[in-house]
PyMOL Python script that loads the backbone (N, CA, C, O; Angstrom):
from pymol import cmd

cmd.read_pdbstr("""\
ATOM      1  N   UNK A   1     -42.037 -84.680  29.194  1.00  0.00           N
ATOM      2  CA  UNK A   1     -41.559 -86.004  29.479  1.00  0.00           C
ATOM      3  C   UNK A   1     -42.433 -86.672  30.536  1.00  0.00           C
ATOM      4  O   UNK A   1     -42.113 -87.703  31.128  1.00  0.00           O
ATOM      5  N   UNK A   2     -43.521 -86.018  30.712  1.00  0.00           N
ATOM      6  CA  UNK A   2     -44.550 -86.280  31.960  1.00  0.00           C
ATOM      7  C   UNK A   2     -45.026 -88.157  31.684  1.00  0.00           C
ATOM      8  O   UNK A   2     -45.271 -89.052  32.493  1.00  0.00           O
ATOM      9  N   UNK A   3     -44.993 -88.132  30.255  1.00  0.00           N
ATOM     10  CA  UNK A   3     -45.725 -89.461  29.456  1.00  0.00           C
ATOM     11  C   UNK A   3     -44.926 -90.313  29.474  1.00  0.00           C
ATOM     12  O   UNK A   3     -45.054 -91.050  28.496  1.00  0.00           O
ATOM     13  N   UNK A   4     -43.700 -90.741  30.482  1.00  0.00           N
ATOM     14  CA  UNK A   4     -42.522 -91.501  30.215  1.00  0.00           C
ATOM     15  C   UNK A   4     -42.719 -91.726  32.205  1.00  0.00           C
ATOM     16  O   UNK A   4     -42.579 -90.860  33.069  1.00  0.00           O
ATOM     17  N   UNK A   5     -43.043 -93.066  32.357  1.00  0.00           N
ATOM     18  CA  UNK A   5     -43.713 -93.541  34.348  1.00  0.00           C
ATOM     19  C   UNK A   5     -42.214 -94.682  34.608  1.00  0.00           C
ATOM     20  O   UNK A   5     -42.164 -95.385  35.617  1.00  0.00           O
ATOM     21  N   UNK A   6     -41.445 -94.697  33.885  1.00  0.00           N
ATOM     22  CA  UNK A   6     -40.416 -95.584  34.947  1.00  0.00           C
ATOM     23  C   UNK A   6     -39.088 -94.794  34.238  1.00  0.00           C
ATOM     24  O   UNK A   6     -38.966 -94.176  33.180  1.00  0.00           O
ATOM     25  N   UNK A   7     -38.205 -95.104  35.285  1.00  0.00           N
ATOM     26  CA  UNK A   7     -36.902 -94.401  34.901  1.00  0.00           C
ATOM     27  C   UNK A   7     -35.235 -95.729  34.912  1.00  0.00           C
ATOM     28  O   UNK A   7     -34.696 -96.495  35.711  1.00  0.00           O
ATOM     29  N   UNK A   8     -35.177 -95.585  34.464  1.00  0.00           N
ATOM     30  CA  UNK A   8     -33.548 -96.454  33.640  1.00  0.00           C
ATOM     31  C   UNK A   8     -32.752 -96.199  34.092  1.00  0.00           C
ATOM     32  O   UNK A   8     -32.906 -95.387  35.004  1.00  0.00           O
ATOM     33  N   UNK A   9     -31.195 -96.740  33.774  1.00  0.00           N
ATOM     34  CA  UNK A   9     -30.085 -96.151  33.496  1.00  0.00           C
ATOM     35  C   UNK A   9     -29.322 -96.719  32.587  1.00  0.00           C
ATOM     36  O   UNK A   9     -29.454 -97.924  32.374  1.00  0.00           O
ATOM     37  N   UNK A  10     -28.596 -96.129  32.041  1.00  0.00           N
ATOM     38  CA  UNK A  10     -28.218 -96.776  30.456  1.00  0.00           C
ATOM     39  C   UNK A  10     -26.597 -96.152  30.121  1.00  0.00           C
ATOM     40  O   UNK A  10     -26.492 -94.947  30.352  1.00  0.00           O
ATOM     41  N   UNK A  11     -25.985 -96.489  29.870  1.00  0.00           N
ATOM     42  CA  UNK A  11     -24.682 -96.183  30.156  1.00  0.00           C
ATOM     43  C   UNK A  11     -24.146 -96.551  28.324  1.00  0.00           C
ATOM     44  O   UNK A  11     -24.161 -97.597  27.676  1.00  0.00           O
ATOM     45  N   UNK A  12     -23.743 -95.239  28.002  1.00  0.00           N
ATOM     46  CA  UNK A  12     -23.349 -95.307  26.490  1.00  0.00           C
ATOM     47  C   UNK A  12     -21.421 -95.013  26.172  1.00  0.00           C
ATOM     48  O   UNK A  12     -20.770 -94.340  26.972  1.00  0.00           O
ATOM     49  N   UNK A  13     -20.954 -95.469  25.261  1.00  0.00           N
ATOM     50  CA  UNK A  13     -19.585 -94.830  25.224  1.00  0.00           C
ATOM     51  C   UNK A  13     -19.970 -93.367  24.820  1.00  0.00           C
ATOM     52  O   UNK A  13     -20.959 -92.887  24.265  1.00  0.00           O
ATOM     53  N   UNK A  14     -18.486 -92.703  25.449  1.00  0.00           N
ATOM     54  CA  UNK A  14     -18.528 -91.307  25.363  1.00  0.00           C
ATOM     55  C   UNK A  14     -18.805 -90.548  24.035  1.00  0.00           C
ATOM     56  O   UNK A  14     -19.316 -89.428  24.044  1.00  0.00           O
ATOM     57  N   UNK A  15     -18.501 -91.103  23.050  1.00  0.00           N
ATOM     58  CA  UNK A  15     -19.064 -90.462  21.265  1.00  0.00           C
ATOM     59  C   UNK A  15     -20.046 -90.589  21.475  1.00  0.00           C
ATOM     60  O   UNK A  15     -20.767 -89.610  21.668  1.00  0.00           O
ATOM     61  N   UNK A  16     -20.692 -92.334  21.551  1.00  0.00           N
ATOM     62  CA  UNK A  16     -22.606 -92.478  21.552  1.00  0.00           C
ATOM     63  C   UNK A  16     -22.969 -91.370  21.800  1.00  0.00           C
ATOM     64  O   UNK A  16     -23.644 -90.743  20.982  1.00  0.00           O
ATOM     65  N   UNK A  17     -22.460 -90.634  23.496  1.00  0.00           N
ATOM     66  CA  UNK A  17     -23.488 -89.731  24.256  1.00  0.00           C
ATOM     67  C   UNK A  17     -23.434 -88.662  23.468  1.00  0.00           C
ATOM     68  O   UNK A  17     -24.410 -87.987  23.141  1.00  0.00           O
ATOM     69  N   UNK A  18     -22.373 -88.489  23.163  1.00  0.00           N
ATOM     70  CA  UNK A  18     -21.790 -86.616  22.803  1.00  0.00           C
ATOM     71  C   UNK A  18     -22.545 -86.857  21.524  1.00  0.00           C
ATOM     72  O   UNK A  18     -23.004 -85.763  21.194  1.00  0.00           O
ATOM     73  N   UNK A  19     -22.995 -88.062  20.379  1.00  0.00           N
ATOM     74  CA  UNK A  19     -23.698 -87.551  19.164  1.00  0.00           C
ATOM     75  C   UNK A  19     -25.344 -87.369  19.641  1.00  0.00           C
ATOM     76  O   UNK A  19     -26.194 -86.596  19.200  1.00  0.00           O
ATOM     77  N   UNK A  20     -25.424 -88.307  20.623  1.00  0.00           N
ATOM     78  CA  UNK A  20     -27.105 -88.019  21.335  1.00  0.00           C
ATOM     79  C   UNK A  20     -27.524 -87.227  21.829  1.00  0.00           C
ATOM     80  O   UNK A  20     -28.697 -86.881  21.969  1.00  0.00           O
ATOM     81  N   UNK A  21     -26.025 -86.568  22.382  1.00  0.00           N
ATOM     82  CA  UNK A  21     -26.946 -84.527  23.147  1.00  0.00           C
ATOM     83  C   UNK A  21     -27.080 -83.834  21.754  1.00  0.00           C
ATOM     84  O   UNK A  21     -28.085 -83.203  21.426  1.00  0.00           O
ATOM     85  N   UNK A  22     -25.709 -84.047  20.767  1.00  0.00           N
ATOM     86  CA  UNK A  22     -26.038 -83.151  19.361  1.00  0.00           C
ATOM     87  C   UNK A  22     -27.639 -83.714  18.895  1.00  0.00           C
ATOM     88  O   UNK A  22     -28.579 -82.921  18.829  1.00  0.00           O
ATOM     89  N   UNK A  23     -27.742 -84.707  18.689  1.00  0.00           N
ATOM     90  CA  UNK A  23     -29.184 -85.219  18.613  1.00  0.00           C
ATOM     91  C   UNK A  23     -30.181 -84.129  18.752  1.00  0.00           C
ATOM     92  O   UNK A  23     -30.687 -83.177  18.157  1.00  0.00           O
ATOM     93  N   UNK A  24     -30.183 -85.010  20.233  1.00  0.00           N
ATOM     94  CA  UNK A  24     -31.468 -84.283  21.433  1.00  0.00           C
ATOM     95  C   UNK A  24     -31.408 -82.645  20.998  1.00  0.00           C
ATOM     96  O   UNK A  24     -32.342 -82.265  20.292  1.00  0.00           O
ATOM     97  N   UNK A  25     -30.524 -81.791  21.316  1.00  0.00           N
ATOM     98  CA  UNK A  25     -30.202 -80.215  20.728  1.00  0.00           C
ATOM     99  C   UNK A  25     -31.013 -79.767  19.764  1.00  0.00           C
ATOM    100  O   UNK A  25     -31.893 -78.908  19.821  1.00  0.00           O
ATOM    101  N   UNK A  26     -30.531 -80.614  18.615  1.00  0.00           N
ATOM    102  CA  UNK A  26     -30.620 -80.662  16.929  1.00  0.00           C
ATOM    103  C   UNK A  26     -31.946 -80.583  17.338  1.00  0.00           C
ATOM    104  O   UNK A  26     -32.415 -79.446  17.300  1.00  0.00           O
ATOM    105  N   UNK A  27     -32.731 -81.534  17.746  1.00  0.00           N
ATOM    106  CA  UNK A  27     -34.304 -81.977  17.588  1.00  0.00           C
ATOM    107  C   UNK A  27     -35.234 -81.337  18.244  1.00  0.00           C
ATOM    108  O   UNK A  27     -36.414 -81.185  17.926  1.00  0.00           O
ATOM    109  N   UNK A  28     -34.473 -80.831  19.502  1.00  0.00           N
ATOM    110  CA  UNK A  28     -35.526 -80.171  20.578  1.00  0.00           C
ATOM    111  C   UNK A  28     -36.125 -81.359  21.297  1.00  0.00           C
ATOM    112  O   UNK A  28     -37.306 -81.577  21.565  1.00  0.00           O
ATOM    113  N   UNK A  29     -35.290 -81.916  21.491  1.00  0.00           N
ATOM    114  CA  UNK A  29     -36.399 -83.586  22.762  1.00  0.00           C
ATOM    115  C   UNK A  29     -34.738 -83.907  23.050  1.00  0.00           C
ATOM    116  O   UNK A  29     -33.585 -83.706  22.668  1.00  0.00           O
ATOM    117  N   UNK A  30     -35.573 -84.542  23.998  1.00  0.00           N
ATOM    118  CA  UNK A  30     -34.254 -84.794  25.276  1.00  0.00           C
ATOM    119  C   UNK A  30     -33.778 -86.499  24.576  1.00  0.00           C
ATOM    120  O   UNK A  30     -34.327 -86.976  23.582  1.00  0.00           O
ATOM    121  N   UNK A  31     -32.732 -87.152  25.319  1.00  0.00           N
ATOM    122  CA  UNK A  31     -31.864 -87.891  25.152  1.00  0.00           C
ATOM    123  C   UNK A  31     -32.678 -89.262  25.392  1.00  0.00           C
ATOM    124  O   UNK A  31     -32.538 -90.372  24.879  1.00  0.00           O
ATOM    125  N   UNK A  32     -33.871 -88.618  26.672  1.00  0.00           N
ATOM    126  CA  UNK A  32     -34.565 -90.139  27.143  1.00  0.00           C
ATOM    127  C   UNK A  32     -35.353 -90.312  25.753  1.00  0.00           C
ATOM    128  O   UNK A  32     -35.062 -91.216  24.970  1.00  0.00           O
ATOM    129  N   UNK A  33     -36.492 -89.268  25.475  1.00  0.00           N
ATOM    130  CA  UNK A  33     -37.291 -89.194  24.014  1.00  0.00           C
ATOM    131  C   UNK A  33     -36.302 -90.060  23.394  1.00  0.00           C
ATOM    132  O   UNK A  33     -36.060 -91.194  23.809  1.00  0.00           O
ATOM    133  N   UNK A  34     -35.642 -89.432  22.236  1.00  0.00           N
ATOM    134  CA  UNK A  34     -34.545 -90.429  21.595  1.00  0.00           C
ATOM    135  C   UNK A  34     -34.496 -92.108  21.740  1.00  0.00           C
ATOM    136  O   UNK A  34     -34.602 -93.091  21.006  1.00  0.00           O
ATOM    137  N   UNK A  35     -34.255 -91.785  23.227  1.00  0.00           N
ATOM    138  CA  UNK A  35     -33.625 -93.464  23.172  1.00  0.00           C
ATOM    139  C   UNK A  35     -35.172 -94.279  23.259  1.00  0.00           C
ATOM    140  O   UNK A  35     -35.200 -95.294  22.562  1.00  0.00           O
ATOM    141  N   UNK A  36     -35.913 -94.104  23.697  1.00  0.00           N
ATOM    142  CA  UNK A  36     -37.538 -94.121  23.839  1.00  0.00           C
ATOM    143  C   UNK A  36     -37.846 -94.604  22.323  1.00  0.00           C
ATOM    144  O   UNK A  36     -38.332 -95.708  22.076  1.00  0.00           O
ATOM    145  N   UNK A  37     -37.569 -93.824  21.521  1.00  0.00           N
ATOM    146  CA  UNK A  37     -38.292 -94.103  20.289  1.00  0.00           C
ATOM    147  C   UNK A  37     -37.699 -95.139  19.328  1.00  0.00           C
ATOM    148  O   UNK A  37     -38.287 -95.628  18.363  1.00  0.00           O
ATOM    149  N   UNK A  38     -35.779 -95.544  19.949  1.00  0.00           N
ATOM    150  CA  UNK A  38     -35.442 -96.074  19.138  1.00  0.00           C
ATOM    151  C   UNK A  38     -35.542 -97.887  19.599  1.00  0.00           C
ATOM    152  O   UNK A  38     -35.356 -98.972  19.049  1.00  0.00           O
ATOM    153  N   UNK A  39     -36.035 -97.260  21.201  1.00  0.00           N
ATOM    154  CA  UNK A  39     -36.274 -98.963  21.551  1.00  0.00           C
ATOM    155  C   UNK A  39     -37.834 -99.338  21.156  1.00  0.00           C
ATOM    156  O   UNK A  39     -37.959-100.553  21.001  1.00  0.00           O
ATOM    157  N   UNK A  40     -39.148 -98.535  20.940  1.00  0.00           N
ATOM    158  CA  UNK A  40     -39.929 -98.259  20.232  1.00  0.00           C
ATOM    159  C   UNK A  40     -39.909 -99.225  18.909  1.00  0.00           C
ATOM    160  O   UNK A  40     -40.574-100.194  18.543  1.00  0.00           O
ATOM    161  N   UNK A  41     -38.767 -98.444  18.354  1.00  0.00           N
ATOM    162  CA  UNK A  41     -38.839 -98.986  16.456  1.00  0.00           C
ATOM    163  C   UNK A  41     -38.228-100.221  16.921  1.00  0.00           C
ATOM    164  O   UNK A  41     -38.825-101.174  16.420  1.00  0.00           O
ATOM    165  N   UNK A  42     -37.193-100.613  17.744  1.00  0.00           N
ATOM    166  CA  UNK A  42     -36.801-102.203  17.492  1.00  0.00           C
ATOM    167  C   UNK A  42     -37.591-102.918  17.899  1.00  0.00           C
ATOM    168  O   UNK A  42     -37.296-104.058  17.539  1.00  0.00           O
ATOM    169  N   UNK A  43     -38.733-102.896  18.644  1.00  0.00           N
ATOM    170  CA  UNK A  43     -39.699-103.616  19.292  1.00  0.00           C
ATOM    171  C   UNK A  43     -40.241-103.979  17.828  1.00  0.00           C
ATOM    172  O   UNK A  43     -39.982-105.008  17.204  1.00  0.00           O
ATOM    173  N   UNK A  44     -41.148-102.784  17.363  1.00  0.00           N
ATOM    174  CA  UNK A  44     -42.048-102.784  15.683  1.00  0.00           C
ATOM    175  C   UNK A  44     -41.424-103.529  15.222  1.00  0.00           C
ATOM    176  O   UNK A  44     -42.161-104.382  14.727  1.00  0.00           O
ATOM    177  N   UNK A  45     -40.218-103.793  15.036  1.00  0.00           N
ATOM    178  CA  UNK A  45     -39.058-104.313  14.216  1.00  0.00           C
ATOM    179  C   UNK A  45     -38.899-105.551  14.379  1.00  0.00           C
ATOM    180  O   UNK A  45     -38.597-106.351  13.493  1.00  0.00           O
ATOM    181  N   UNK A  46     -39.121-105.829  15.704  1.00  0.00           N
ATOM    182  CA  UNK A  46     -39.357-107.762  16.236  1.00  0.00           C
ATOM    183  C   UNK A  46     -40.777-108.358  16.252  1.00  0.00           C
ATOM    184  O   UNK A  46     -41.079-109.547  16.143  1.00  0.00           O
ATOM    185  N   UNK A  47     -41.918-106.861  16.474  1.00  0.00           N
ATOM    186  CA  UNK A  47     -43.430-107.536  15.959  1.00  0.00           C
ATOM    187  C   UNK A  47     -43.281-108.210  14.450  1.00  0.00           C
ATOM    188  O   UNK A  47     -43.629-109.347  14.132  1.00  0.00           O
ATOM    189  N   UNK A  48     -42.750-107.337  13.723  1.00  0.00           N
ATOM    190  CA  UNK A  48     -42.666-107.541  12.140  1.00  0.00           C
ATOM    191  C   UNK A  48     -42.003-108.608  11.889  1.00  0.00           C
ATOM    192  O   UNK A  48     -42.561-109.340  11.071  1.00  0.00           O
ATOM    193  N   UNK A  49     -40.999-108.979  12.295  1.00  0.00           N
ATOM    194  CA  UNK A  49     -40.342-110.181  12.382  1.00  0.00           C
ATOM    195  C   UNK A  49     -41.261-111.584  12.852  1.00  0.00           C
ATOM    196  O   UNK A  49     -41.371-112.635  12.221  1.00  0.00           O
ATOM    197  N   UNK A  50     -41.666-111.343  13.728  1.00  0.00           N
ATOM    198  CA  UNK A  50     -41.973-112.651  14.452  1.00  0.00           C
ATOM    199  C   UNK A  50     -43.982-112.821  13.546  1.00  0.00           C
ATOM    200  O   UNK A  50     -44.816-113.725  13.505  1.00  0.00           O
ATOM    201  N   UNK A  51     -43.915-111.401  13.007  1.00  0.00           N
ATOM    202  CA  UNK A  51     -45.217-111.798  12.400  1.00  0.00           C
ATOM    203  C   UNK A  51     -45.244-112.627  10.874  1.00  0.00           C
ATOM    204  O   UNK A  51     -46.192-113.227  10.368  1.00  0.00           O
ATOM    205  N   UNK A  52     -44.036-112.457  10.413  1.00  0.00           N
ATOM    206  CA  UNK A  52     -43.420-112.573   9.251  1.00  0.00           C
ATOM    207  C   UNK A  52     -43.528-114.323   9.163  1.00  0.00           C
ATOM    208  O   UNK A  52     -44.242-115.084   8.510  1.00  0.00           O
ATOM    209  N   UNK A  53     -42.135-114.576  10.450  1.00  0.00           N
ATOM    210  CA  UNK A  53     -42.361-115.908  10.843  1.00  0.00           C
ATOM    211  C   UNK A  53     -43.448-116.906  10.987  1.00  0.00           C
ATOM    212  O   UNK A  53     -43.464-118.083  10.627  1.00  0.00           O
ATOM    213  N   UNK A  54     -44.324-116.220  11.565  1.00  0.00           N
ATOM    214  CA  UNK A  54     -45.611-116.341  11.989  1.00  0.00           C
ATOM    215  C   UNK A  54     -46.058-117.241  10.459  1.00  0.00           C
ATOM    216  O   UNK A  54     -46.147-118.437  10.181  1.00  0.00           O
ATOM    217  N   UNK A  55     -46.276-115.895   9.659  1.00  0.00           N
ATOM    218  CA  UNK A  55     -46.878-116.505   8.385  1.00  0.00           C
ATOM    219  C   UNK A  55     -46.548-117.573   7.649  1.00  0.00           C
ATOM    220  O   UNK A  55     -47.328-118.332   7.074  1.00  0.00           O
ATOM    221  N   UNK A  56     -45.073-117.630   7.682  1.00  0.00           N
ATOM    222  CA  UNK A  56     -44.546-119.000   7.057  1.00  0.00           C
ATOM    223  C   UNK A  56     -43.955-119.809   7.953  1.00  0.00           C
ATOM    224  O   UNK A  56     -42.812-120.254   7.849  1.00  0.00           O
ATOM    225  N   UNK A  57     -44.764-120.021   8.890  1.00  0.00           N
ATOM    226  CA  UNK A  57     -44.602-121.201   9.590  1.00  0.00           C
ATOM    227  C   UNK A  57     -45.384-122.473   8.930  1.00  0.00           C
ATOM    228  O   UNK A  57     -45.340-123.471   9.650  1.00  0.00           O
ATOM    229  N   UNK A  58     -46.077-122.632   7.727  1.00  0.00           N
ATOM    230  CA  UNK A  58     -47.059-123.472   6.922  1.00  0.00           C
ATOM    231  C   UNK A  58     -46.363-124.487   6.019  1.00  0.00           C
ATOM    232  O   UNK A  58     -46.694-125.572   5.539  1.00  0.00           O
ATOM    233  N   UNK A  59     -45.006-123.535   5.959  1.00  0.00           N
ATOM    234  CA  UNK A  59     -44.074-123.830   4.691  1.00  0.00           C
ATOM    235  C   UNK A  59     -43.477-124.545   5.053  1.00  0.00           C
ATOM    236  O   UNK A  59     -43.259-124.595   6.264  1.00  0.00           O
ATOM    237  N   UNK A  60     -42.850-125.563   4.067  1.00  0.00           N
ATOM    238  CA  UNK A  60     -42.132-127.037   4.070  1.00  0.00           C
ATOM    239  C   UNK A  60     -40.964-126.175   4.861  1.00  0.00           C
ATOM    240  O   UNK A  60     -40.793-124.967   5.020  1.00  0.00           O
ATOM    241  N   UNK A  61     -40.087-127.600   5.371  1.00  0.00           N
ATOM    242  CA  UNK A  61     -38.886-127.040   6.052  1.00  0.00           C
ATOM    243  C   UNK A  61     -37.860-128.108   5.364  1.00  0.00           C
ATOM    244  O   UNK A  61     -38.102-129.312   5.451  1.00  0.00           O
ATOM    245  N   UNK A  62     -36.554-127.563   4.588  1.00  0.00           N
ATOM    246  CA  UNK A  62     -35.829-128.043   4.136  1.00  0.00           C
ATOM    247  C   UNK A  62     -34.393-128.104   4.793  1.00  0.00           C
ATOM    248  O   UNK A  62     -33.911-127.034   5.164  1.00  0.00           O
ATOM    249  N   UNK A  63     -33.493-129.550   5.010  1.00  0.00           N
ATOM    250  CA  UNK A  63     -32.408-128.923   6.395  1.00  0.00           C
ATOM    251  C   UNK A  63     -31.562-128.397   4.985  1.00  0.00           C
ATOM    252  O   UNK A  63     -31.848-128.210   3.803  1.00  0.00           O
ATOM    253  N   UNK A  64     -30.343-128.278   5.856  1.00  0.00           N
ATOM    254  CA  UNK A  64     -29.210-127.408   5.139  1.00  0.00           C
ATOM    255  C   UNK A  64     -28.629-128.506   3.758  1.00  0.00           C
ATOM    256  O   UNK A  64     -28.527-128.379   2.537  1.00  0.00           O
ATOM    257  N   UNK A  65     -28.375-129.477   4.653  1.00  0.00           N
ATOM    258  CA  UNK A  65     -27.887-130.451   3.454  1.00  0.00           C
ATOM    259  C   UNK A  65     -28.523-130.510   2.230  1.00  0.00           C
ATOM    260  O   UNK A  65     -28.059-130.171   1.141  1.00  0.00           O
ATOM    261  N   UNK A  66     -29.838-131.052   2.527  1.00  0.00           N
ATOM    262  CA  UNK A  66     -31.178-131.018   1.214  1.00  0.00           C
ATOM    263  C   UNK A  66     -30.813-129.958   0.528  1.00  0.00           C
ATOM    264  O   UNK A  66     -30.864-130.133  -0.690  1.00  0.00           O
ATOM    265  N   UNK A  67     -30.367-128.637   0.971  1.00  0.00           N
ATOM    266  CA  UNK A  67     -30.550-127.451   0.025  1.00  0.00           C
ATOM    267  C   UNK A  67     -29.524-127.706  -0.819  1.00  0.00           C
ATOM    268  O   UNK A  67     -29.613-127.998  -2.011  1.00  0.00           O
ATOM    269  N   UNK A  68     -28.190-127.542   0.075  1.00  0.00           N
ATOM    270  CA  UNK A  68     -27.037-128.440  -0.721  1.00  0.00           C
ATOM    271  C   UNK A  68     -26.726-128.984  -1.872  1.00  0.00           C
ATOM    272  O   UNK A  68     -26.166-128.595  -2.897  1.00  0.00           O
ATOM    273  N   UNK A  69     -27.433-130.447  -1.318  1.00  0.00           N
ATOM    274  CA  UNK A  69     -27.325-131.505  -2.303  1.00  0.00           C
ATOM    275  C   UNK A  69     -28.394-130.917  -3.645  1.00  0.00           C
ATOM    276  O   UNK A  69     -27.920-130.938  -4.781  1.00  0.00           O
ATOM    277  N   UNK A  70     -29.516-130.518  -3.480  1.00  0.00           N
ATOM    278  CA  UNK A  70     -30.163-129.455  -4.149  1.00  0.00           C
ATOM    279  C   UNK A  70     -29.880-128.785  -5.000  1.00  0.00           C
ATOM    280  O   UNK A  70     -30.298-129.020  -6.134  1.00  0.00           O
ATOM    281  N   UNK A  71     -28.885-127.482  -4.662  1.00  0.00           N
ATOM    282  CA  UNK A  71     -28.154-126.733  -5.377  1.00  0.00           C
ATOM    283  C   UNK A  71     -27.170-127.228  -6.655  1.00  0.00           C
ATOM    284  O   UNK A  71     -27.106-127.059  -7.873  1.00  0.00           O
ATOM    285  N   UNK A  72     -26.450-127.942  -5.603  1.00  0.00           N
ATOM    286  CA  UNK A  72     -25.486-129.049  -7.135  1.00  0.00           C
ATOM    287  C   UNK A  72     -25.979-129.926  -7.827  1.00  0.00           C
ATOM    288  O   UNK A  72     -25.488-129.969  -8.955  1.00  0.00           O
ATOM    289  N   UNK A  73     -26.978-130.862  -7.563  1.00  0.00           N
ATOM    290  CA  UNK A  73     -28.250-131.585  -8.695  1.00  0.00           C
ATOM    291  C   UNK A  73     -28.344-130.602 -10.025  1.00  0.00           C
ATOM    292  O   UNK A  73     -28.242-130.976 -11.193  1.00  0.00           O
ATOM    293  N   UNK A  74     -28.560-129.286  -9.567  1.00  0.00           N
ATOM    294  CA  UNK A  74     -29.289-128.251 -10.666  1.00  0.00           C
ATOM    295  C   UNK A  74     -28.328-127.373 -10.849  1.00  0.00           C
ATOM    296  O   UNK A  74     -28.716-126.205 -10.839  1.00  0.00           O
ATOM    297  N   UNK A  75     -27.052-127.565 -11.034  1.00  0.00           N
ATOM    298  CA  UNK A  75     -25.931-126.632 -11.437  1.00  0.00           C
ATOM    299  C   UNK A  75     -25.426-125.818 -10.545  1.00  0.00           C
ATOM    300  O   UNK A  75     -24.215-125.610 -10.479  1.00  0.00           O
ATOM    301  N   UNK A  76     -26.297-125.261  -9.756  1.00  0.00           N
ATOM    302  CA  UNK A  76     -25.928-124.249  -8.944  1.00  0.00           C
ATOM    303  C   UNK A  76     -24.840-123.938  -8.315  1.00  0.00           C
ATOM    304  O   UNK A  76     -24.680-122.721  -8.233  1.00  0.00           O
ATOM    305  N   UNK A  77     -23.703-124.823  -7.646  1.00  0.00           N
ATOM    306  CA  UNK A  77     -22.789-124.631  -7.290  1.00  0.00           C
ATOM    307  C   UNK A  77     -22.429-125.504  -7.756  1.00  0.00           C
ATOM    308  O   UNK A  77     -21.242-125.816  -7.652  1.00  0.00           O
TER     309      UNK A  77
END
""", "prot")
cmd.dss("prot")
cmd.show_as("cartoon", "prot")
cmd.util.cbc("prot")
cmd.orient("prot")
């Protein structure tokens, strides 16, 4: 855990914890690892997002109504 330079505190309900030591146990890596990797993937998870965005930011923007009125023109609702 030498590769982990600032320290937290994070306060979980009592199941959360008790399935995260079965976790940590299960896996052989501790509870910080774990939580490390899963704030890790949501980060990836908001690059991917905001890169996504990113790309179709080019694209027409239609408000809600337009879609609407839209939808029922062409049967849809």
């Amino acid at each position: 855990m030498s590769h982990l330079s600032k320290r937290s505190t994070v306060y979980f309900e009592p199941t959360i914890h008790q399935a995260l030591k079965m976790k940590a146990a299960s896996s052989n890596i501790s509870i910080s690892e774990l939580v490390d990797e899963a704030v890790r993937l949501l980060m990836r998870e908001d690059q991917e997002d905001i890169a996504a965005a990113q790309n179709r930011i080019s694209e027409p923007e239609i408000s809600y109504e337009a879609l609407i009125n839209d939808l029922a023109e062409n049967g849809k609702i």
